[in-house]
N, C-alpha and C positions, 0 to 999 in steps of 0.2 A: 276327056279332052274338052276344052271350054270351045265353046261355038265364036265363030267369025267375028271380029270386030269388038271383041269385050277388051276391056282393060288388060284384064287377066294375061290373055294371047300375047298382049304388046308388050307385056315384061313389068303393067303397072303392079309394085309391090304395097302399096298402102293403104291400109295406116296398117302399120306393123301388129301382129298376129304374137300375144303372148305363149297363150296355149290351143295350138291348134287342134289339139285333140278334145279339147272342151267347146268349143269354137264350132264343131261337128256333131258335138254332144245337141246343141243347142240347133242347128240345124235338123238333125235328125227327131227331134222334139217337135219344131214347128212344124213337118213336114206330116210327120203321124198326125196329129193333131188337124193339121189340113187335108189330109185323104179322108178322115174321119167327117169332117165336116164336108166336103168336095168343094174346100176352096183353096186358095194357093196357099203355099208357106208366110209369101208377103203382106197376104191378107193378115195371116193367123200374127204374124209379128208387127204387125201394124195397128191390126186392136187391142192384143198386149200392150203393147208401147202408148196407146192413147187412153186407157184405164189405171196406167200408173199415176199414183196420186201428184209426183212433182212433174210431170208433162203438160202442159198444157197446150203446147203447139208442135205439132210433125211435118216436116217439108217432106216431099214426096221427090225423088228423082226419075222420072218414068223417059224412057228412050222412044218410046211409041205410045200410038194409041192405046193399045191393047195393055199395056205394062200400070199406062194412067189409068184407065177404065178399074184394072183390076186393085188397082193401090186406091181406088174412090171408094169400089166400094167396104173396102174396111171399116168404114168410119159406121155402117149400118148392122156390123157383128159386135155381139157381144160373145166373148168366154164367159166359159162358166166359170163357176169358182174352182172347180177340180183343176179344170186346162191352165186357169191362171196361176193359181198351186205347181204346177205340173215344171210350167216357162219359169217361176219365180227357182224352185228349188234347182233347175238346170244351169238357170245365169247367174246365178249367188256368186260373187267376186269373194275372193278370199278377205277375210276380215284383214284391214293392215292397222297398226299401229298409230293412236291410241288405243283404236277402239277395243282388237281386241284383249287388253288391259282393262279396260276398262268393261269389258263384258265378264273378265275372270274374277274383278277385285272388286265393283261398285255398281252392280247390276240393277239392284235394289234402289240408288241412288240416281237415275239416271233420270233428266229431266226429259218432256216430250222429244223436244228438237235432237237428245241424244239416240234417244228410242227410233225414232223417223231413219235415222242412219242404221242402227245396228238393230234393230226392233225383229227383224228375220232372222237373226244372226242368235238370236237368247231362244230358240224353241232347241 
C-alpha cells in the first residue's frame, strides 16, 4: 500500500513502466546494496547516478526536509567498483538496433563514441 499523499495513491501513472519486473530488479539491488551500507536506496541510486561518466548534473526532487537531507548526502558516497558492477549489470537496457548489429558484425571496428554506448554491451 503506498503511504498518504504520494502520486501513486492519486492514480499518477508516469512516466510509463516498460518492464516492471526489471524495474524491481533494479529496486531490489539498490536496496540490498543500502542495507549493507545503512544508507537509503536514494542515496545508493543517487551516487550511482553521479559516477556515471555522461552525468554531470542531478536534480534532486525531495518532499521534505528529511527526503533533502538524505538525497545531500549522496553526493559524499562513493560505490565501490563491485556495487557499481552490481547497479550497472541490473539496469543494462536491452541493446536496440544499430547497435546491436553492430556489436555482432563490427565490434572490432568500433570507434570510442560507439564503444561509450555499447562498451557494457561486448563483455
Amino acid at each position: 500500500m503506498e503511504p498518504q499523499g504520494t502520486r501513486q495513491l492519486a492514480g499518477w501513472k508516469e512516466p510509463p513502466i516498460a518492464d516492471e519486473g526489471k524495474l524491481f530488479d533494479i529496486v531490489d539491488e539498490l536496496v540490498a546494496i543500502g542495507q549493507t551500507r545503512g544508507v537509503s536506496a536514494a542515496q545508493i541510486a543517487l551516487a550511482w547516478l553521479l559516477g556515471r561518466p555522461a552525468v554531470s548534473t542531478l536534480i534532486v526532487g525531495a518532499r521534505t526536509e528529511h527526503q533533502l537531507k538524505d538525497n545531500l548526502a549522496a553526493a559524499d558516497l562513493k560505490l565501490t567498483s563491485e556495487e557499481r558492477a552490481r547497479l550497472d549489470k541490473v539496469s543494462q537496457p536491452v541493446l536496440l538496433y544499430p547497435y546491436w548489429h553492430q556489436k555482432q558484425s563490427a565490434a572490432s571496428r568500433l570507434s570510442p563514441e560507439d564503444l561509450s554506448l555499447i562498451g557494457p554491451y561486448l563483455a
